[in-house]
C-alpha positions in Angstrom: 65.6 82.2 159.1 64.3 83.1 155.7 66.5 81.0 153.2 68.3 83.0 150.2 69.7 81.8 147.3 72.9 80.5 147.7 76.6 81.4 146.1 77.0 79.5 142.8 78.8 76.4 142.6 82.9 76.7 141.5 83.5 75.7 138.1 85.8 73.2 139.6 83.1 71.5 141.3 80.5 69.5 138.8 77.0 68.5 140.3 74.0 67.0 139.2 72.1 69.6 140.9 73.0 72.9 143.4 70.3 75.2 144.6 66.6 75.3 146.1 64.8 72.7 145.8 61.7 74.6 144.5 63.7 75.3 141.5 64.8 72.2 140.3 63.0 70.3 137.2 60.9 67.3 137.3 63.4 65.5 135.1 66.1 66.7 137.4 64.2 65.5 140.7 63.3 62.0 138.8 66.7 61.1 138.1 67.6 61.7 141.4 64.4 60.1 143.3 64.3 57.0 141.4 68.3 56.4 140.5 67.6 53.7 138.2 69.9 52.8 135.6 68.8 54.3 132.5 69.4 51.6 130.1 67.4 49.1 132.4 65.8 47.5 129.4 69.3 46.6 128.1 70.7 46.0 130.5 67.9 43.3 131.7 68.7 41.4 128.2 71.8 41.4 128.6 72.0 39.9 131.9 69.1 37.3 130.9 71.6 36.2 128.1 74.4 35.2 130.6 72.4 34.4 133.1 71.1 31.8 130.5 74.8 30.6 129.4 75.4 29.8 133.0 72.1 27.3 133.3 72.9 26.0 129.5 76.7 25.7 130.0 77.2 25.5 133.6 81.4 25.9 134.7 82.2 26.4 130.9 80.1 29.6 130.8 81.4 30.7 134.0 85.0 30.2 132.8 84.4 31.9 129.4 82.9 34.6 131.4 86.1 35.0 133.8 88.2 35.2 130.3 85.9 37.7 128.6 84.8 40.3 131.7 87.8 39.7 134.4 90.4 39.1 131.7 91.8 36.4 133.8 92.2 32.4 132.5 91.0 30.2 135.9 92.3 26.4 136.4 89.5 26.6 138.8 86.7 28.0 140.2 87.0 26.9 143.8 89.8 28.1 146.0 91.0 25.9 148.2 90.5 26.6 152.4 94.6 26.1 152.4 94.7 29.8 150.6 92.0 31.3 152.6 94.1 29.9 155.7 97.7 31.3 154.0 95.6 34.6 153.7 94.2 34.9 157.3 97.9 33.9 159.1 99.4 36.1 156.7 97.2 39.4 157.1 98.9 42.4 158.9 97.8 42.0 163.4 96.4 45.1 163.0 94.4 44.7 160.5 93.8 41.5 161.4 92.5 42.5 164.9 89.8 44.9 163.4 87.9 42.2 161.4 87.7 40.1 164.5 85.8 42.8 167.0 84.0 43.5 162.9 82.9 39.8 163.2 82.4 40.5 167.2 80.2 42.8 167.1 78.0 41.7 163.6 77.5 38.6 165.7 76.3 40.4 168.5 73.8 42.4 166.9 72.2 39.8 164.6 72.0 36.8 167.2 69.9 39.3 169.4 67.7 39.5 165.9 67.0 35.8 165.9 63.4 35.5 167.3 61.8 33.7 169.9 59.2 31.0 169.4 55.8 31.8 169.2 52.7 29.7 171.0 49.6 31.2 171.7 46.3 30.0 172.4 43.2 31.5 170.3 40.6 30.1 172.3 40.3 27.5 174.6 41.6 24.2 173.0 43.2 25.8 170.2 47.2 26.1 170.2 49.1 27.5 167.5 52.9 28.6 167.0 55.8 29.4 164.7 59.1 28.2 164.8 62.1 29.2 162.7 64.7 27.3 160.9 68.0 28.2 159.0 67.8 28.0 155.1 70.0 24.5 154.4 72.3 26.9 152.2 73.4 30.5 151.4 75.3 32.3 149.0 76.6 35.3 150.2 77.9 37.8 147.0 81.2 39.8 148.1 82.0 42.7 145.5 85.7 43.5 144.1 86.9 45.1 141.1 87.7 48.6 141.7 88.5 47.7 145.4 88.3 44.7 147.5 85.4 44.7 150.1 86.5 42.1 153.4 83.7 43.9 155.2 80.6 42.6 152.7 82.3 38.9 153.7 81.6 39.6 157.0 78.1 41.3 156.8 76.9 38.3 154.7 78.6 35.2 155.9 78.7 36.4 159.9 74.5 36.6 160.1 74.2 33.6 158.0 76.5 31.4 160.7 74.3 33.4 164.0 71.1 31.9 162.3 72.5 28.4 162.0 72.9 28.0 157.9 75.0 24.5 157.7 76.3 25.7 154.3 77.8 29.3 153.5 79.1 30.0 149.8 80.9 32.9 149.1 81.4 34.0 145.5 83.9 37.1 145.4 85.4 38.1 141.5 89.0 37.3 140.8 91.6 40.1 140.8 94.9 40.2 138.5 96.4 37.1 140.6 93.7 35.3 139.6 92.1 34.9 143.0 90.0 37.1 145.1 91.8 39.9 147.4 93.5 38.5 150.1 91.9 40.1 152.6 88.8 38.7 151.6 89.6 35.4 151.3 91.0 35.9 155.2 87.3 37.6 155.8 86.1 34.2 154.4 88.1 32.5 157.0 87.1 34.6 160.1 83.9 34.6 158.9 83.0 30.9 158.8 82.1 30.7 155.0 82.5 26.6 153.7 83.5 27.4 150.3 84.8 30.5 148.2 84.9 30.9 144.7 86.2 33.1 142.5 83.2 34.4 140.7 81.8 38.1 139.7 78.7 39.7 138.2 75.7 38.2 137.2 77.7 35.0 136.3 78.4 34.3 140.4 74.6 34.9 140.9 73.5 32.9 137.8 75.9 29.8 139.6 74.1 30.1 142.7 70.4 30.3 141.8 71.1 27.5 139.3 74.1 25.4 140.2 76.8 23.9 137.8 79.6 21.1 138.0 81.7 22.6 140.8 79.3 25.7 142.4 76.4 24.2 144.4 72.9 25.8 144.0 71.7 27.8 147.2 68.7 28.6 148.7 69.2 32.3 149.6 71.8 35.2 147.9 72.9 38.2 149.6 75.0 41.2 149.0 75.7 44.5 147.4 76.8 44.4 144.0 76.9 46.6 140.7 73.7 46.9 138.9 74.5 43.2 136.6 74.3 41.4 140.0 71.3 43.5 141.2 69.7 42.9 137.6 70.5 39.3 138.2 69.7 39.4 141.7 66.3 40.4 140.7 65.8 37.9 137.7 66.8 35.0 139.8 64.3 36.0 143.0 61.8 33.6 141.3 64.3 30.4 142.1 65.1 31.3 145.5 65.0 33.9 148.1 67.3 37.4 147.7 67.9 40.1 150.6 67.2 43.6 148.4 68.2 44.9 145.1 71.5 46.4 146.7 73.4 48.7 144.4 75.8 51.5 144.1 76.2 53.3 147.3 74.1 56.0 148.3 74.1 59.1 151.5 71.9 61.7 151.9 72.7 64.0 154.9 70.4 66.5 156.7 72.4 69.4 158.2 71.4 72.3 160.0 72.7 75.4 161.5 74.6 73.6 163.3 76.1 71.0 161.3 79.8 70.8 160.7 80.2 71.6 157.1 83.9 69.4 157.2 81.8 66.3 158.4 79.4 66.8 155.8 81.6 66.8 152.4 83.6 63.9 154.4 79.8 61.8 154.5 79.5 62.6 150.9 83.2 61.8 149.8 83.0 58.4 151.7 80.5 57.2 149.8 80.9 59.0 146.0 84.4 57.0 146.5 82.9 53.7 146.3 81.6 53.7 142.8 81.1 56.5 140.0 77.5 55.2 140.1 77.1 55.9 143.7 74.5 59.0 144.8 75.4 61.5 147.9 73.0 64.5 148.8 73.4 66.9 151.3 70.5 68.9 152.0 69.8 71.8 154.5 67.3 75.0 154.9 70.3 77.2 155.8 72.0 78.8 153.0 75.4 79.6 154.8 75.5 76.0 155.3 75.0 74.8 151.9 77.8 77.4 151.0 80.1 76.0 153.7 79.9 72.1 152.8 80.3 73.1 149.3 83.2 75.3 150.2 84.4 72.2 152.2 83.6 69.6 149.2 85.5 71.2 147.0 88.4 71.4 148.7 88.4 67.6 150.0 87.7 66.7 146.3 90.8 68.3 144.9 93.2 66.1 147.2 90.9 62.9 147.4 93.0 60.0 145.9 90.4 58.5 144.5 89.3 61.9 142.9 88.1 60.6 139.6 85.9 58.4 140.5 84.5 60.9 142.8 83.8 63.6 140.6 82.4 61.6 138.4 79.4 60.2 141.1 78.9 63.9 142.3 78.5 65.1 138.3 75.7 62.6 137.6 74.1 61.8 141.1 75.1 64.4 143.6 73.3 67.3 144.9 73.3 70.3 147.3 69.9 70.8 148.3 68.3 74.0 149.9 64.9 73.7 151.4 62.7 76.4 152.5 62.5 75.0 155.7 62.9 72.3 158.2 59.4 70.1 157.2 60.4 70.3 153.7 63.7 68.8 154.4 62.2 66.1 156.2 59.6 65.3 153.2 62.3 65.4 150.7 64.5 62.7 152.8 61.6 60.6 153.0 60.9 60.9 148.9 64.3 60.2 148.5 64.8 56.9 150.6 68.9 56.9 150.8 70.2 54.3 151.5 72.3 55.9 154.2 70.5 58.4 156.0 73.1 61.0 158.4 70.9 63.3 160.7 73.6 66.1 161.2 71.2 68.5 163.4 70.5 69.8 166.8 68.1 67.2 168.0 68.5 64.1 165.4 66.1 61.6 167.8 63.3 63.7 166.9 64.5 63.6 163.5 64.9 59.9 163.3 60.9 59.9 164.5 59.9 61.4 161.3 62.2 59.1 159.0 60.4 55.7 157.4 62.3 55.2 154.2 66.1 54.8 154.9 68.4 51.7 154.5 70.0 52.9 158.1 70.0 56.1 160.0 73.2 57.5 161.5 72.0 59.7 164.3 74.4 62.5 165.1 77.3 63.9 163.9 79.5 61.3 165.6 77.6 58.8 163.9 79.8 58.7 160.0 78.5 56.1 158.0 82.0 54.8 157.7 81.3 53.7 161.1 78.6 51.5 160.0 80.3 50.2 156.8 82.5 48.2 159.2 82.6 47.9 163.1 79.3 48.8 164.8 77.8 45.8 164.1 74.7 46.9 161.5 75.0 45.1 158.4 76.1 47.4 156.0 73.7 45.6 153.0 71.3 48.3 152.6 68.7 48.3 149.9 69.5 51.4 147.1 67.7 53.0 144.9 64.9 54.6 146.5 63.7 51.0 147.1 64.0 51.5 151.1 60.2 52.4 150.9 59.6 48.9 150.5 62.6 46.4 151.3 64.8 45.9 154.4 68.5 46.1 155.2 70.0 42.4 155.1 69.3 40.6 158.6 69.3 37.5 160.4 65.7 36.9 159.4 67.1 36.9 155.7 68.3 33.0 156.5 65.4 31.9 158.5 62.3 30.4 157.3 59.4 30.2 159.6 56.3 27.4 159.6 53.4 27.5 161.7 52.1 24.6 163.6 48.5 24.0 165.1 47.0 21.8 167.4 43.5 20.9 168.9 42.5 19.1 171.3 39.3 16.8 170.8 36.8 19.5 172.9 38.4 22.6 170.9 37.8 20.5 167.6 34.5 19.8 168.7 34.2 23.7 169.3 34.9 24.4 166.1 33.0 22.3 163.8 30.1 23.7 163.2 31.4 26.8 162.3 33.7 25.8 160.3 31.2 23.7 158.5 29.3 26.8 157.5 32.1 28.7 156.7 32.8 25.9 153.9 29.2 25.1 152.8 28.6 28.8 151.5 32.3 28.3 149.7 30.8 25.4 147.8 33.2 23.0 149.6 31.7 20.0 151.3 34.8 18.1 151.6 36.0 20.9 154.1 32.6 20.9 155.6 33.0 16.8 156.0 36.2 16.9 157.6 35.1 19.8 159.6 32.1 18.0 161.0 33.3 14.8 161.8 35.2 16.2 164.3 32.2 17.4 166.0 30.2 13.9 165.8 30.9 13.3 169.6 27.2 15.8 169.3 26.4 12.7 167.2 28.2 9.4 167.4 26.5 7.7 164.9 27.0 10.5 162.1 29.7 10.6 159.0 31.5 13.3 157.7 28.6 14.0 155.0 25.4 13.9 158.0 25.1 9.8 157.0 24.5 7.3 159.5 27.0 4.5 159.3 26.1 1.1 158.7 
């Protein structure tokens, strides 16, 4: 089918882009490639400032901090496992019963992540292996604010406990109580987390990398957050391990002929709702259905309760994309590295062949993220802005550490001596070489490391 251009957009329907891709601007395609915050530089001063109070200051800054950003005066930063308890026996069954398959199932899928020793031997005499061990302590970061998010408990605090971390701190910012969500603080419970506290923003991460009086310092932080706790995330990765630079939510569907234009604006809405920040494409090489999911979007927009915050996410980072064809499609989903990746088409296996940059890939139009975000058992903590070219979704192997081990027996060392030897003489080494060498002196009993006879 030879595309055509399509209808133009509704006035009632704002988007950073709608039309062929050939005819968008570079400026245009940048803003929505790289999604990067555009005062970064501020932003990264800022951030160093209070991430600075909180190593200076320790619980002071982090209290000031609750006062000035949350509006909220804390006795204390910990809350007590008798609340988390109250919270959990206190939840609605149903509701109740869905994060326990949630924790189910997230166990499930990361314990079968956890990987088996490794011994092998290079060469007769020569054994070497890897073994794997759980960091000593975690903090997993659970967002809140515009919403409260039980399910990033779970995705952080659930893989931590399958890889055998001993301690699991969750930091989760307070709400108008004073405390975290309820429903988080029963996630925390279910979960297995040790210790909650009721920390946001790059103040919670800044507690973690460093420690203070009450939070203890961890060796690992995980989860999604707004872009202060990915900037902090990403200023603190020099102390200690993090999973990804997880930000504001992002989906970029592919949909064909035919794709279900209803399913589509629901994929889009589903995540533009999470934060006015977040970034949802849809992109196709048949006009009527670019026509159709807009149609459909602007009709699920108008009676979307949280319709403000969703207009303004498809004004500054949403798109309807039409592609000349098929293999243009599929190199613009790669350049653009959502996220969230939904293959709405006829055949989406072959599809998902073709995909290498996505957080996740939904395959089929069963598959709705939404799915995903809470039950299937995939972590849902994704890596955003374009940086799934490089970095994983959040994993099992995210609180393991691994350490080799080697062993030789005396006929493999005297194997290897010589060689070894050489390999260190022509790097101007001959402490290596000695070391080397005097494992092979069974070729000459009565020589030293450095070719002397002994006394």
């Amino acid at each position: 089918m030879t595309p055509e251009t399509p209808s133009p957009p509704s006035s009632d329907l704002t988007l950073a882009f709608d039309g062929p891709l050939d005819r968008m601007d570079g400026a245009t395609r940048r803003r929505l490639v790289n999604r990067r915050p555009l005062d970064e530089d501020a932003l990264r001063e800022r951030v160093r400032e209070l991430l600075n109070r909180v190593r200076r200051d320790g619980d002071q800054a982090l209290l000031a901090m609750a006062r000035e950003f949350d509006k909220v005066d804390l006795a204390s930063l910990e809350v007590p496992r008798e609340r988390w308890i109250h919270a959990l026996h206190t939840l609605p069954q149903g509701l109740r019963l869905a994060l326990e398959r949630a924790v189910r199932n997230i166990e499930a899928f990361h314990r079968a992540q956890i990987p088996a020793d490794v011994e092998v031997e290079t060469e007769p005499g020569v054994r070497l292996g890897r073994r794997s061990t759980p960091l000593p302590a975690v903090g997993v970061y659970a967002p809140g604010g515009r919403a409260a998010y039980p399910s990033s408990v779970l995705m952080g605090v659930v893989p931590a406990r399958a890889a055998g971390v001993p301690e699991i701190v969750v930091c989760s910012p307070p709400g108008p109580s004073g405390e975290p969500s309820a429903e988080v603080m029963a996630a925390c419970a279910l979960a297995g987390a040790t210790r909650l506290f009721v920390l946001g923003g790059a103040g919670a991460v800044g507690a973690m990398a460093y420690g203070t009086e009450s939070v203890p310092r961890v060796e690992a932080i995980v989860g999604p957050g707004n872009q202060w706790v990915t900037e902090a995330k990403r200023q603190v990765a020099g102390e200690l391990r993090i999973d990804s630079p997880a930000g504001p939510s992002e989906v970029l569907v592919v949909a064909d002929g035919d794709a279900d234009p209803e399913r589509v604006a629901m994929e889009l809405i589903a995540q533009a709702e999470h934060d006015p920040e977040a970034a949802v494409v849809a992109v196709t090489w048949f006009p009527e259905t670019l026509d159709a999911v807009r149609d459909a979007l602007r009709v699920q927009v108008a009676r979307a309760p949280r319709r403000e915050v969703i207009e303004t996410a498809l004004a500054d980072r949403g798109a309807l994309i039409l592609t000349a064809d098929r293999a243009q499609a599929m190199a613009f989903t790669r350049e653009y590295a959502a996220e969230h990746l939904a293959l709405y088409t006829a055949d989406p296996r072959t599809d998902l062949d073709e995909q290498t940059t996505a957080g996740t890939v939904f395959v089929g139009q069963a598959s709705t993220v939404a799915f995903g975000d809470y039950l299937t058992g995939a972590n849902h903590v994704l890596p955003t802005s374009a940086r799934s070219r490089s970095f994983s979704g959040l994993s099992v192997l995210d609180f393991l550490r691994f350490f080799t081990w080697q062993e030789l027996t005396e006929e493999g060392a005297r194997r290897m001596a010589e060689d070894v030897g050489l390999l260190a003489d022509a790097e101007g080494l001959p402490g290596h070489a000695a070391a080397a060498r005097a494992r092979g002196a069974a070729l000459d009993p009565g020589a030293t490391g450095f070719g002397e006879k002994a006394p």
